[in-house]
mmCIF file as Biopython writes it, N, C-alpha, C and O atoms, coordinates in Angstrom:
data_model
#
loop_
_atom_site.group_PDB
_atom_site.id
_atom_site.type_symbol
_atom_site.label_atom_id
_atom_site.label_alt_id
_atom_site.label_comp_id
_atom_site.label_asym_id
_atom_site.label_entity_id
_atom_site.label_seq_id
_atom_site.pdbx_PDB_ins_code
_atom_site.Cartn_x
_atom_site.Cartn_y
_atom_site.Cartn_z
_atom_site.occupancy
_atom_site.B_iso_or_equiv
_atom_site.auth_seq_id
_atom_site.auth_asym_id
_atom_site.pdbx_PDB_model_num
ATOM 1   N N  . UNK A ? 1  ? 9.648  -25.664 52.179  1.0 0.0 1  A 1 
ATOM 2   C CA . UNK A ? 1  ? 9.267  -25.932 50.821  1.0 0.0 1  A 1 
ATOM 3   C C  . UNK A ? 1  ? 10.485 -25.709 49.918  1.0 0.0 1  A 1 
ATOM 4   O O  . UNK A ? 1  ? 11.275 -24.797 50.162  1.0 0.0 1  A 1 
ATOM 5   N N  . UNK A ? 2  ? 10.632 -26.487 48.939  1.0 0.0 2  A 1 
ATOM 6   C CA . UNK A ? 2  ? 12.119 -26.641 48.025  1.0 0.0 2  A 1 
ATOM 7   C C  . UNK A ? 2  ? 11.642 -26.993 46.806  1.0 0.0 2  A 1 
ATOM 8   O O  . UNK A ? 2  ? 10.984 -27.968 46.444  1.0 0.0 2  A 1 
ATOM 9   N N  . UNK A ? 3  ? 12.188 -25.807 46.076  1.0 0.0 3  A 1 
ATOM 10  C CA . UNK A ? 3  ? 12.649 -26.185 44.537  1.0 0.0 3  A 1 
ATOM 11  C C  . UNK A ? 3  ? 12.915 -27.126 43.855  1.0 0.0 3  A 1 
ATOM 12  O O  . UNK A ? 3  ? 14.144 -27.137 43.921  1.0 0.0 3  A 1 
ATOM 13  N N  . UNK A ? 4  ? 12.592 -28.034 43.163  1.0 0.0 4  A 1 
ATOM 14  C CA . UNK A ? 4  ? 12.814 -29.092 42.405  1.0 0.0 4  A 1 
ATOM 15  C C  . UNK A ? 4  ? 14.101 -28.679 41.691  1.0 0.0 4  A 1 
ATOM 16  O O  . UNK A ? 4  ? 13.817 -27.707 40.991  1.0 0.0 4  A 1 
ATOM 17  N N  . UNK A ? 5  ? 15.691 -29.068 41.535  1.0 0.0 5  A 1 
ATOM 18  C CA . UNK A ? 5  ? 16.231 -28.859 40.433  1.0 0.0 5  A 1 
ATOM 19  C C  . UNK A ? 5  ? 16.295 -28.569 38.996  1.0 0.0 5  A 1 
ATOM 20  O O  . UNK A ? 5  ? 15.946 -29.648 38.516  1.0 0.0 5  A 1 
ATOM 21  N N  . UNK A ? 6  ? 16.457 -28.015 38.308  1.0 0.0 6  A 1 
ATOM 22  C CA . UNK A ? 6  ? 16.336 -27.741 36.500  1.0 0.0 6  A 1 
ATOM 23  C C  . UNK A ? 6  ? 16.833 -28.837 36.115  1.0 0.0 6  A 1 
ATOM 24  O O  . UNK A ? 6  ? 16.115 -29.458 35.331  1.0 0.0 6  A 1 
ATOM 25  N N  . UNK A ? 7  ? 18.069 -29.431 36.455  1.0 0.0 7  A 1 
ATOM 26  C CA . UNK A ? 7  ? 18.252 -30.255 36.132  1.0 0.0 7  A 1 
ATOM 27  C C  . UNK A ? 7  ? 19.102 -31.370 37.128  1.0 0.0 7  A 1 
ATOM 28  O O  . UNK A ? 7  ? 19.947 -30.949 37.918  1.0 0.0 7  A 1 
ATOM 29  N N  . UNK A ? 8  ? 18.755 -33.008 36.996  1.0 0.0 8  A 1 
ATOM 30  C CA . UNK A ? 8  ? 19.331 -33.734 37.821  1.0 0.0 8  A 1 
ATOM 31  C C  . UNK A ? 8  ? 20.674 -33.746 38.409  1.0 0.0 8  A 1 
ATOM 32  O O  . UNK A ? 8  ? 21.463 -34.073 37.524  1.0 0.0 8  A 1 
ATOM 33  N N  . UNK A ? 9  ? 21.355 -33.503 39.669  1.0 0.0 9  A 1 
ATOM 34  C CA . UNK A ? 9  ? 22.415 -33.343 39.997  1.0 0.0 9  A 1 
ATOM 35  C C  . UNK A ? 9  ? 23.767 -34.740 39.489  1.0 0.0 9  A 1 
ATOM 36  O O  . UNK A ? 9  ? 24.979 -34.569 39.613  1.0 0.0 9  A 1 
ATOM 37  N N  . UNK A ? 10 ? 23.014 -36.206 38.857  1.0 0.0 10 A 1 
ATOM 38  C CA . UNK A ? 10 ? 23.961 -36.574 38.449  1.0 0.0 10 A 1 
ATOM 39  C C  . UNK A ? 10 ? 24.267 -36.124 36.772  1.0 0.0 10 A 1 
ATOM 40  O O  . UNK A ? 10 ? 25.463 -36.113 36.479  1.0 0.0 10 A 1 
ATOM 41  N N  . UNK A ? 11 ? 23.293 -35.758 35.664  1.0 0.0 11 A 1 
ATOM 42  C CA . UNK A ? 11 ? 23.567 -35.249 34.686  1.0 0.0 11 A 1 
ATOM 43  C C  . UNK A ? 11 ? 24.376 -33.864 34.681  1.0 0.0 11 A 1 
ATOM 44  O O  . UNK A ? 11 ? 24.691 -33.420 33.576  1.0 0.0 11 A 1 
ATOM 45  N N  . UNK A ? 12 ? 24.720 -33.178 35.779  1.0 0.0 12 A 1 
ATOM 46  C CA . UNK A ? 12 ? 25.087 -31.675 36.024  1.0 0.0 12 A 1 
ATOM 47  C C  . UNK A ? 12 ? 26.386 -32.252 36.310  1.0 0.0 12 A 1 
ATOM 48  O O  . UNK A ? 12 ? 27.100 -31.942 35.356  1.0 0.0 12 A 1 
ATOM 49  N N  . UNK A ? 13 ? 27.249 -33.139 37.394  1.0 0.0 13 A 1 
ATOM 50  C CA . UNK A ? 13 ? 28.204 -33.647 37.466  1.0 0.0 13 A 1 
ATOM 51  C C  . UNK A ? 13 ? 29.029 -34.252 36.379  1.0 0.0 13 A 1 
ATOM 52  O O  . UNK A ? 13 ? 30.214 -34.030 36.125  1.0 0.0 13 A 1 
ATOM 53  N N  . UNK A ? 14 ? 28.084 -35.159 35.705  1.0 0.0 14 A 1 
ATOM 54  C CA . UNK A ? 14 ? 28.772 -35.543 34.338  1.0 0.0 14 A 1 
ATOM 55  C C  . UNK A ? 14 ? 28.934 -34.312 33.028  1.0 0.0 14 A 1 
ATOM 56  O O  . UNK A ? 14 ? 29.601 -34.366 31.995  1.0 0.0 14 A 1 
ATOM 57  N N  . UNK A ? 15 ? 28.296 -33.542 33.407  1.0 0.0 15 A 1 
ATOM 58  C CA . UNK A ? 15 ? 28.435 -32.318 31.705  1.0 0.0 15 A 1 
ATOM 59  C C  . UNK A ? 15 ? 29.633 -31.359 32.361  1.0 0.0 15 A 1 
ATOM 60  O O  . UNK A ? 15 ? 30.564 -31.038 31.622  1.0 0.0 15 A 1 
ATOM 61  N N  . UNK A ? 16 ? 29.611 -30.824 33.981  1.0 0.0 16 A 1 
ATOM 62  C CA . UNK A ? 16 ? 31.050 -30.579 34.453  1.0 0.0 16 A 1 
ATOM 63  C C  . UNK A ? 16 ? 32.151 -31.775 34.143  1.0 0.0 16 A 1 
ATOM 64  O O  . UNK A ? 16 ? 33.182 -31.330 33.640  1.0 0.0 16 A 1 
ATOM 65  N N  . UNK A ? 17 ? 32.136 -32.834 34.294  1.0 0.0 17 A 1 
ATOM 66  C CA . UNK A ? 17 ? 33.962 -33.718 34.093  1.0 0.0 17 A 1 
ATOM 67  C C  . UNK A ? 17 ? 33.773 -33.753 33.076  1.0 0.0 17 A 1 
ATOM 68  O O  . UNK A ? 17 ? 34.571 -34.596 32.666  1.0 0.0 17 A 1 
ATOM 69  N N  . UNK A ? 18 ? 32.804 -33.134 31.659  1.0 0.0 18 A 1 
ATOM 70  C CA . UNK A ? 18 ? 32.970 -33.342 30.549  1.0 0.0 18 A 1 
ATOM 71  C C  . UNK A ? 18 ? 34.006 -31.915 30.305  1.0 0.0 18 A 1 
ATOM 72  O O  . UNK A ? 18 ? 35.209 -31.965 30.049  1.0 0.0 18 A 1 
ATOM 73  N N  . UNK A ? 19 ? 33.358 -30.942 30.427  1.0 0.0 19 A 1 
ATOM 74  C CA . UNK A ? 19 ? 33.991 -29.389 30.363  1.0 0.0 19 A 1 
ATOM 75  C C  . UNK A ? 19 ? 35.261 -29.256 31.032  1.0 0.0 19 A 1 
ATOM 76  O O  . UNK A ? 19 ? 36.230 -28.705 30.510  1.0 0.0 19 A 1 
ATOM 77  N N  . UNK A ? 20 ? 35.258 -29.941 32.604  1.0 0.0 20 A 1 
ATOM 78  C CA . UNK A ? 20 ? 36.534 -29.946 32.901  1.0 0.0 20 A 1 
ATOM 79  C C  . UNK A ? 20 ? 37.852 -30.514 32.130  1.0 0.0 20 A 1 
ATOM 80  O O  . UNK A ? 20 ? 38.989 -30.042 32.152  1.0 0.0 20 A 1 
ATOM 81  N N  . UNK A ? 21 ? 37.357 -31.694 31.426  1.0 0.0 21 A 1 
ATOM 82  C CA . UNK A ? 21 ? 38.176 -32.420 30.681  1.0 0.0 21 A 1 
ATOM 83  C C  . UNK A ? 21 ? 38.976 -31.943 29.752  1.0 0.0 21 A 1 
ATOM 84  O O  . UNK A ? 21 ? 40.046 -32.473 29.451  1.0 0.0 21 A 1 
ATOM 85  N N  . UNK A ? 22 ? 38.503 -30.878 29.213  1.0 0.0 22 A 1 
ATOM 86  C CA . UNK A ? 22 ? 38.761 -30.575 27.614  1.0 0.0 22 A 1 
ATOM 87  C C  . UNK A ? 22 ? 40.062 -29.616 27.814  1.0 0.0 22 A 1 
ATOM 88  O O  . UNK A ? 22 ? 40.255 -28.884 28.785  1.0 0.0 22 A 1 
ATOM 89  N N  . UNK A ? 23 ? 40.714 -29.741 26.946  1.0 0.0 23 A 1 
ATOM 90  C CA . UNK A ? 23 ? 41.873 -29.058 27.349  1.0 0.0 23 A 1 
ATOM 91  C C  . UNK A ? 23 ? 41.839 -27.774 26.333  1.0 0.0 23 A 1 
ATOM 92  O O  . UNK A ? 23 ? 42.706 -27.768 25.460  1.0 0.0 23 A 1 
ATOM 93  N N  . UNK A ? 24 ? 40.966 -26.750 26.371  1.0 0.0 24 A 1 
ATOM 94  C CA . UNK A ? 24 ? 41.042 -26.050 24.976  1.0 0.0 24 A 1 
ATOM 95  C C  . UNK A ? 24 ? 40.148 -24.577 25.714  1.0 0.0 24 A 1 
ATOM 96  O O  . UNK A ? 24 ? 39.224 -24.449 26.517  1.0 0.0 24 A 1 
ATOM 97  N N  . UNK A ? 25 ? 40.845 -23.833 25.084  1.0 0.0 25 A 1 
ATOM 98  C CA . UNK A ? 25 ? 40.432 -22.304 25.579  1.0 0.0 25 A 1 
ATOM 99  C C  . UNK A ? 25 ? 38.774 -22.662 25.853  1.0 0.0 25 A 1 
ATOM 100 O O  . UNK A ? 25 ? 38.039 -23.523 25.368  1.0 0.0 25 A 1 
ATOM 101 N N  . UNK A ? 26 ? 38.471 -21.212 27.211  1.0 0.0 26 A 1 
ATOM 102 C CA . UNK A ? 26 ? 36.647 -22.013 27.357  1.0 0.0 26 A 1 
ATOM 103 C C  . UNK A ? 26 ? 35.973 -21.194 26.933  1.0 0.0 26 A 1 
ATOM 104 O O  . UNK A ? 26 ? 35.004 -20.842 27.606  1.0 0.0 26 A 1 
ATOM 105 N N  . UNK A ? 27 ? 36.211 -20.642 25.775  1.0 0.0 27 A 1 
ATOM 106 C CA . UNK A ? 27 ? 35.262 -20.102 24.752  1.0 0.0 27 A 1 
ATOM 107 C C  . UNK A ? 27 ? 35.283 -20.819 23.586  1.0 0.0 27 A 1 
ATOM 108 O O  . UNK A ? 27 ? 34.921 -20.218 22.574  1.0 0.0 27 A 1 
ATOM 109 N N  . UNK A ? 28 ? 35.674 -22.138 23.475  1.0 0.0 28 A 1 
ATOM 110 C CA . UNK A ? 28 ? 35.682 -22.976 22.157  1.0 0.0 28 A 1 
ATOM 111 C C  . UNK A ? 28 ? 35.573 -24.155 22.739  1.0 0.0 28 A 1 
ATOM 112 O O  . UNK A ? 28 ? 36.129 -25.124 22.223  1.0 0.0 28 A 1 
ATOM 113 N N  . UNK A ? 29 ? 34.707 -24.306 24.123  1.0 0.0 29 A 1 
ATOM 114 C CA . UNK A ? 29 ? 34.861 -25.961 24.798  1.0 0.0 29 A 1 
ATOM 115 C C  . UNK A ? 29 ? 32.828 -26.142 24.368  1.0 0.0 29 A 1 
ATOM 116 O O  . UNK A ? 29 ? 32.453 -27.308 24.486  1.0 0.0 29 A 1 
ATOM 117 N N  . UNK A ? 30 ? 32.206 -25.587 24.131  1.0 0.0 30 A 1 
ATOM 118 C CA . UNK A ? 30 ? 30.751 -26.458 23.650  1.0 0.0 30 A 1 
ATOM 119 C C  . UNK A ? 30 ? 31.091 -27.340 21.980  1.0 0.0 30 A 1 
ATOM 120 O O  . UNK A ? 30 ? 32.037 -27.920 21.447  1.0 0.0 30 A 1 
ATOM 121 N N  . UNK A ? 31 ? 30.120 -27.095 21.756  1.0 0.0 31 A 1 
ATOM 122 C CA . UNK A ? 31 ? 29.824 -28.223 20.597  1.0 0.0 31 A 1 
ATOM 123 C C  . UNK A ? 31 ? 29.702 -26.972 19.154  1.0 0.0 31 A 1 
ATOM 124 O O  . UNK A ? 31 ? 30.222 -26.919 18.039  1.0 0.0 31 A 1 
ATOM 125 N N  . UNK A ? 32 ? 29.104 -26.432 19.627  1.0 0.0 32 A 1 
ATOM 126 C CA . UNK A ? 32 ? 28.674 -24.979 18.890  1.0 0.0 32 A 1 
ATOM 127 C C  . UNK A ? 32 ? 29.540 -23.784 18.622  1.0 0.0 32 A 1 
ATOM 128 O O  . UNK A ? 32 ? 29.450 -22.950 17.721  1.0 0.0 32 A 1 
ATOM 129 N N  . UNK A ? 33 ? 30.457 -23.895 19.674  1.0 0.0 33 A 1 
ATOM 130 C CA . UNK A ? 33 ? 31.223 -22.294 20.430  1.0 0.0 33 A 1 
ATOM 131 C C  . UNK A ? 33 ? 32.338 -22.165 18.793  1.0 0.0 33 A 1 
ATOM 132 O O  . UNK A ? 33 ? 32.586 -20.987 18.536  1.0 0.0 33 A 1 
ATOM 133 N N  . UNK A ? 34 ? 32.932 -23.133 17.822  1.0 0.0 34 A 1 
ATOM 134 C CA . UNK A ? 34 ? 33.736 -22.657 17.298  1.0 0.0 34 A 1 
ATOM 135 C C  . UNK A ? 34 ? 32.614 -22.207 16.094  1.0 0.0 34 A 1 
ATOM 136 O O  . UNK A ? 34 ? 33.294 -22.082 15.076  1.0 0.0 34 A 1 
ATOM 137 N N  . UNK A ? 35 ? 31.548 -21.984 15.850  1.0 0.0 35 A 1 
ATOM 138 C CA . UNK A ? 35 ? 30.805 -21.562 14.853  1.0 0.0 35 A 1 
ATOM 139 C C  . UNK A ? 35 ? 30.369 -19.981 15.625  1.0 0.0 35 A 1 
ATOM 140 O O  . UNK A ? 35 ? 30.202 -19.112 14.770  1.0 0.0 35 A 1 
ATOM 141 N N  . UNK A ? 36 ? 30.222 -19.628 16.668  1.0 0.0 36 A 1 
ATOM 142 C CA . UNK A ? 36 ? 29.894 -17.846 16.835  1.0 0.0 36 A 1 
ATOM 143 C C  . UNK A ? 36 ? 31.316 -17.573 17.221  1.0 0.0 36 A 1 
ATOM 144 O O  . UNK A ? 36 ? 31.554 -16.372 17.091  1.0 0.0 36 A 1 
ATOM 145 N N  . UNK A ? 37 ? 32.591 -18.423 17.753  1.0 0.0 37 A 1 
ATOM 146 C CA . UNK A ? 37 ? 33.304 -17.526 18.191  1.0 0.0 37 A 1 
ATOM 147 C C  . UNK A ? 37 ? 34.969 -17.637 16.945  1.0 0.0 37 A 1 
ATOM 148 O O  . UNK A ? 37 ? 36.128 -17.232 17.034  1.0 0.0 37 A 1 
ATOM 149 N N  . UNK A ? 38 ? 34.470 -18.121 16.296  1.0 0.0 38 A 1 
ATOM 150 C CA . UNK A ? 38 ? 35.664 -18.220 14.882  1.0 0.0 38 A 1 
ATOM 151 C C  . UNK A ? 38 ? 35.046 -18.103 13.622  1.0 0.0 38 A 1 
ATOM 152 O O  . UNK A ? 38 ? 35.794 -17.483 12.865  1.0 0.0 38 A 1 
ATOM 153 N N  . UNK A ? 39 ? 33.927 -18.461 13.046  1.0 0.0 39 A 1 
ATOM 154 C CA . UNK A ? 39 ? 33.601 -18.476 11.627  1.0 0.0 39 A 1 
ATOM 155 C C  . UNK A ? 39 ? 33.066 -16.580 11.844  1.0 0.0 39 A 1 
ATOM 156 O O  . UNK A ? 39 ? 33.512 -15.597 11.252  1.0 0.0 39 A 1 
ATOM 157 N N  . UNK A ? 40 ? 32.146 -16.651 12.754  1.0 0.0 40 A 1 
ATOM 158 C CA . UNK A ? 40 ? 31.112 -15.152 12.006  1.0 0.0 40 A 1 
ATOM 159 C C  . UNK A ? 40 ? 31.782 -14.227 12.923  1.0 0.0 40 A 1 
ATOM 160 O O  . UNK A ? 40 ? 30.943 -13.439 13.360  1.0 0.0 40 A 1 
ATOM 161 N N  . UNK A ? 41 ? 32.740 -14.042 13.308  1.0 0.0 41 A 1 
ATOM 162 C CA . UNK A ? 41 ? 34.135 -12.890 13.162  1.0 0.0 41 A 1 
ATOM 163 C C  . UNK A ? 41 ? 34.723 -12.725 12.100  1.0 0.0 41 A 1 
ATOM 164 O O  . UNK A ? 41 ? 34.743 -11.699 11.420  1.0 0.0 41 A 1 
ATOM 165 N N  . UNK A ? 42 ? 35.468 -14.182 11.802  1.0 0.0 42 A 1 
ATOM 166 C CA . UNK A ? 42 ? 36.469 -14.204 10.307  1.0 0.0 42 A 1 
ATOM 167 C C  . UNK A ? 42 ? 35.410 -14.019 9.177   1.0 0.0 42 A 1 
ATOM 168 O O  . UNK A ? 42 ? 35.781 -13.428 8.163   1.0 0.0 42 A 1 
ATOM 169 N N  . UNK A ? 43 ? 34.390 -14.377 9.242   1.0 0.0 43 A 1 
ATOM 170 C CA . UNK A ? 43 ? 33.477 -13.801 8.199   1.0 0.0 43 A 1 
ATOM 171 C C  . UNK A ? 43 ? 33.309 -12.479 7.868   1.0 0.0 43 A 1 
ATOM 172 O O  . UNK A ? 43 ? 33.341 -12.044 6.717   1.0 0.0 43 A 1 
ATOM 173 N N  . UNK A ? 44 ? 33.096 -11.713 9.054   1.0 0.0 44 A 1 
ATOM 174 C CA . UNK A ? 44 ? 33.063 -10.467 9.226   1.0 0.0 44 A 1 
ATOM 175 C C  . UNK A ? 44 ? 33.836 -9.490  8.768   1.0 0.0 44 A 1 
ATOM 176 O O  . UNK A ? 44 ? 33.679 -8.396  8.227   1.0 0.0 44 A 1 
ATOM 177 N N  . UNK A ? 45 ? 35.049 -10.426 9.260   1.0 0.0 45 A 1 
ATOM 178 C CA . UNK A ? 45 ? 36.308 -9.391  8.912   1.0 0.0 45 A 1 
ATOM 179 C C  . UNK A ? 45 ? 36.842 -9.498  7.237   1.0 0.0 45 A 1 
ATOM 180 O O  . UNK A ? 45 ? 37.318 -8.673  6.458   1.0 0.0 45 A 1 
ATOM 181 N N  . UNK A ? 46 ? 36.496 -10.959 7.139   1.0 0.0 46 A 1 
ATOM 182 C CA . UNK A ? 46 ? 36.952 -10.888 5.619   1.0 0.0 46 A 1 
ATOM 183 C C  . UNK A ? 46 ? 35.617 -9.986  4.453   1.0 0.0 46 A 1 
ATOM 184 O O  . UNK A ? 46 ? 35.696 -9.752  3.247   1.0 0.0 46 A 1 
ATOM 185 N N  . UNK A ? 47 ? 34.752 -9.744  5.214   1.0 0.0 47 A 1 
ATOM 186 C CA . UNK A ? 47 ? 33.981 -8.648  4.014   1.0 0.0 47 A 1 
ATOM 187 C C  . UNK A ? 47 ? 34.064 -7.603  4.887   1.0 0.0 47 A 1 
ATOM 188 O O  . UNK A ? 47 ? 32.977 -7.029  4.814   1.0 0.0 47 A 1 
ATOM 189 N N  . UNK A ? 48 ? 34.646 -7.140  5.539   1.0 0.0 48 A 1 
ATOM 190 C CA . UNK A ? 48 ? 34.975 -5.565  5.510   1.0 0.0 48 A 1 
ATOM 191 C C  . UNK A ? 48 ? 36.389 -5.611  5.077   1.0 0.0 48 A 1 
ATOM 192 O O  . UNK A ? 48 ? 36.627 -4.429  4.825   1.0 0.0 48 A 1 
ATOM 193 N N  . UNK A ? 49 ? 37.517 -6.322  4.834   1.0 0.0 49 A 1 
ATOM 194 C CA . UNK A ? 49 ? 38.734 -6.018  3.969   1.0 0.0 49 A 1 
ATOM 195 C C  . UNK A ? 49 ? 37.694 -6.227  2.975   1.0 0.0 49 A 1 
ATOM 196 O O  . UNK A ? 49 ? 37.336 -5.070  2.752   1.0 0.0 49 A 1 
ATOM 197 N N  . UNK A ? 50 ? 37.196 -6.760  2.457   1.0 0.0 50 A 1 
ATOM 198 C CA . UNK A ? 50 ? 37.206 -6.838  0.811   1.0 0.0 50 A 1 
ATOM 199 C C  . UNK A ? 50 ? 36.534 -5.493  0.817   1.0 0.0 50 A 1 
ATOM 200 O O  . UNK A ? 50 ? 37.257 -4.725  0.182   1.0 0.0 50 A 1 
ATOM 201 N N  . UNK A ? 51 ? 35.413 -4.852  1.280   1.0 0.0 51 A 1 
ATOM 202 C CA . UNK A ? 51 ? 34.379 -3.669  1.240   1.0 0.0 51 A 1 
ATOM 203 C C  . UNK A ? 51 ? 35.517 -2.269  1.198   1.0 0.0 51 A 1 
ATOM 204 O O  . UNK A ? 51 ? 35.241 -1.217  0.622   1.0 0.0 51 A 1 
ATOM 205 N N  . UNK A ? 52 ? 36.642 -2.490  1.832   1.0 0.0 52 A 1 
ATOM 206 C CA . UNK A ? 52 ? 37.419 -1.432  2.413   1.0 0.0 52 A 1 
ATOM 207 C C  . UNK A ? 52 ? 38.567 -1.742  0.777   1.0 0.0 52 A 1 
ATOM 208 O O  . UNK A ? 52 ? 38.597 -0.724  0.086   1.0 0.0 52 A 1 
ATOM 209 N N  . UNK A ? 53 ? 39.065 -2.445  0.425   1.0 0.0 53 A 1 
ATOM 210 C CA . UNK A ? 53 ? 39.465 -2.900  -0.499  1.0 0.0 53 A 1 
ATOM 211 C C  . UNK A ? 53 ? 39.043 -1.867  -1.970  1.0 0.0 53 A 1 
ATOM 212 O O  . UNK A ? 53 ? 39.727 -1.159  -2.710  1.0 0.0 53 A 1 
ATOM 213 N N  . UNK A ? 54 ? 38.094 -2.091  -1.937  1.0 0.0 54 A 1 
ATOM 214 C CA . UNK A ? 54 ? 37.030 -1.801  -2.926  1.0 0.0 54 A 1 
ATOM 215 C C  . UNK A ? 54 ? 36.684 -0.722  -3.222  1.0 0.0 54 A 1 
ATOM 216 O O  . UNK A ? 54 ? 36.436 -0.452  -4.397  1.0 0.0 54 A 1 
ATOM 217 N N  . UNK A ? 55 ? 36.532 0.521   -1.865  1.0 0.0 55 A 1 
ATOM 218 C CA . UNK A ? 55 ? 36.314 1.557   -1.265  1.0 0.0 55 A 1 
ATOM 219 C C  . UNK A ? 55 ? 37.472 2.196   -2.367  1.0 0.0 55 A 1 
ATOM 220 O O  . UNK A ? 55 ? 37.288 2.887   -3.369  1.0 0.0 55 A 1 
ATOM 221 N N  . UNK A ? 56 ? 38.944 1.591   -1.658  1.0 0.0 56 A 1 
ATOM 222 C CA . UNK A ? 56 ? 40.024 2.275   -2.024  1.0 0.0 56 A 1 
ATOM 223 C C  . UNK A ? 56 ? 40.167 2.258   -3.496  1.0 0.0 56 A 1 
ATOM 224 O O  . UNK A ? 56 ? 40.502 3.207   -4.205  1.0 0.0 56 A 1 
ATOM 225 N N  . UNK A ? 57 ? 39.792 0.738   -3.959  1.0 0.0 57 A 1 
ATOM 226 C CA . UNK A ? 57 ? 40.000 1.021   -5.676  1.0 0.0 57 A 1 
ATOM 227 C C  . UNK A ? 57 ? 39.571 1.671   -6.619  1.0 0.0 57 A 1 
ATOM 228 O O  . UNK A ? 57 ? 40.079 1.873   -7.722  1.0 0.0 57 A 1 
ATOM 229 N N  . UNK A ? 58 ? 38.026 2.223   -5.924  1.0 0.0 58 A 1 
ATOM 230 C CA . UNK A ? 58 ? 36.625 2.740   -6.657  1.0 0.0 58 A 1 
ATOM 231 C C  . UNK A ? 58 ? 37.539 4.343   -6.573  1.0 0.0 58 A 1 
ATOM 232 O O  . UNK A ? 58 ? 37.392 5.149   -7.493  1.0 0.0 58 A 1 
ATOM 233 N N  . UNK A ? 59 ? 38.265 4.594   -5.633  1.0 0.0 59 A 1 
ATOM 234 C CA . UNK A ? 59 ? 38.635 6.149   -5.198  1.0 0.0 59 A 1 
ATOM 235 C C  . UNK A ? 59 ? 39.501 6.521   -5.932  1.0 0.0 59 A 1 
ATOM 236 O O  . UNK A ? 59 ? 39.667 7.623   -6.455  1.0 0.0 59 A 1 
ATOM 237 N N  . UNK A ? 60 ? 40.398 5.102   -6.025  1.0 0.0 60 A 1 
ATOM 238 C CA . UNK A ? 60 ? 42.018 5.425   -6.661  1.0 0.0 60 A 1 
ATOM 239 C C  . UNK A ? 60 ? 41.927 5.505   -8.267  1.0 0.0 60 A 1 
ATOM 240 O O  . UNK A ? 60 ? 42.876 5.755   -9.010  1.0 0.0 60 A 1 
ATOM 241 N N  . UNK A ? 61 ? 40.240 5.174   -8.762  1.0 0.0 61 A 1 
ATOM 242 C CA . UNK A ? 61 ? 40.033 4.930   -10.157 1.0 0.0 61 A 1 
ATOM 243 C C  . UNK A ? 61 ? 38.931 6.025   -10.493 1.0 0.0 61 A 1 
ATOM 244 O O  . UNK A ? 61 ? 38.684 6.163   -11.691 1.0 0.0 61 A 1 
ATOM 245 N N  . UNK A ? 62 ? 38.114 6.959   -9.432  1.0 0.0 62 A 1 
ATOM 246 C CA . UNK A ? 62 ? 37.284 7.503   -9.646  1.0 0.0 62 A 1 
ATOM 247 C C  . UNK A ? 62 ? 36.143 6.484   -10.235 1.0 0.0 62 A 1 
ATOM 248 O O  . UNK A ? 62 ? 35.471 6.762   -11.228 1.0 0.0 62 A 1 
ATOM 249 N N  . UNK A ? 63 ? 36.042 5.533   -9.653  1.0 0.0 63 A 1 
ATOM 250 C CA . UNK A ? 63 ? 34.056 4.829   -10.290 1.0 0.0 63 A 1 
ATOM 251 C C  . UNK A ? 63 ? 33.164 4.997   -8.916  1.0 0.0 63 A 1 
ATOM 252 O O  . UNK A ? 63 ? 33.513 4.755   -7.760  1.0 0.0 63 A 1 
ATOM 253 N N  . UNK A ? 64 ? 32.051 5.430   -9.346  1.0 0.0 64 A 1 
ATOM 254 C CA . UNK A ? 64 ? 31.262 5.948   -9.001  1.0 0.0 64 A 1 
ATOM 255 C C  . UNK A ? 64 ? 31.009 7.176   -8.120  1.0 0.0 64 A 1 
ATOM 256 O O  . UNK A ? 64 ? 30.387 7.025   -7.069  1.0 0.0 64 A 1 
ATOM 257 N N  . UNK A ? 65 ? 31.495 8.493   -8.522  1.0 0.0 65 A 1 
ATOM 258 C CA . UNK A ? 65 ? 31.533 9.386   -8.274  1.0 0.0 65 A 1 
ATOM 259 C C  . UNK A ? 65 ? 30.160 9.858   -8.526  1.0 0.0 65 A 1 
ATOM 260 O O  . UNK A ? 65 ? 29.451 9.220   -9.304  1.0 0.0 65 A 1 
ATOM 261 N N  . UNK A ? 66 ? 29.689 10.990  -7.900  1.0 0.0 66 A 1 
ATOM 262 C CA . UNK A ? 66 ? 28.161 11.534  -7.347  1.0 0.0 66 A 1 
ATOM 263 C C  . UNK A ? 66 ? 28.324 12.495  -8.272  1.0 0.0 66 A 1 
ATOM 264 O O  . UNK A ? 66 ? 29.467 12.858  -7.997  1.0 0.0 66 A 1 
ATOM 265 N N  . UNK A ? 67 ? 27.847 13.419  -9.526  1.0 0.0 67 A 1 
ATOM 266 C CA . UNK A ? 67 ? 28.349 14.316  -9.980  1.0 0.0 67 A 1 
ATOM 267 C C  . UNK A ? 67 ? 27.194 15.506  -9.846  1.0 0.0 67 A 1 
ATOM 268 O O  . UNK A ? 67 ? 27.427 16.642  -10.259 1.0 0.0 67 A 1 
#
């Protein structure tokens, strides 16, 4: 008794020579991959400089101190 495939072995051949093809790091070879693995890092990072930024100016100016 045998498993039916998930998916057809000629669509699985063609989405490999597609991936093989690409000449580009293989964490940025889907369709999707440069939106989780470049925007919402650099997103990330650019509001914690600004948060850390801010931190320092609020300190270096005394605003909002707890009294």
């Amino acid at each position: 008794m045998s498993e039916s495939p998930f998916r057809p072995r000629e669509k699985l051949a063609e989405k490999q020579k597609y991936f093989q093809s690409i000449h580009r790091h293989t964490y940025l070879k889907g369709p999707m991959d440069k939106i989780t693995s470049v925007a919402i890092p650099l997103a990330l990072a650019a509001t914690s400089i600004y948060m850390i930024g801010r931190g320092i100016y609020n300190m270096s100016h005394g605003i909002g101190k707890k009294e």
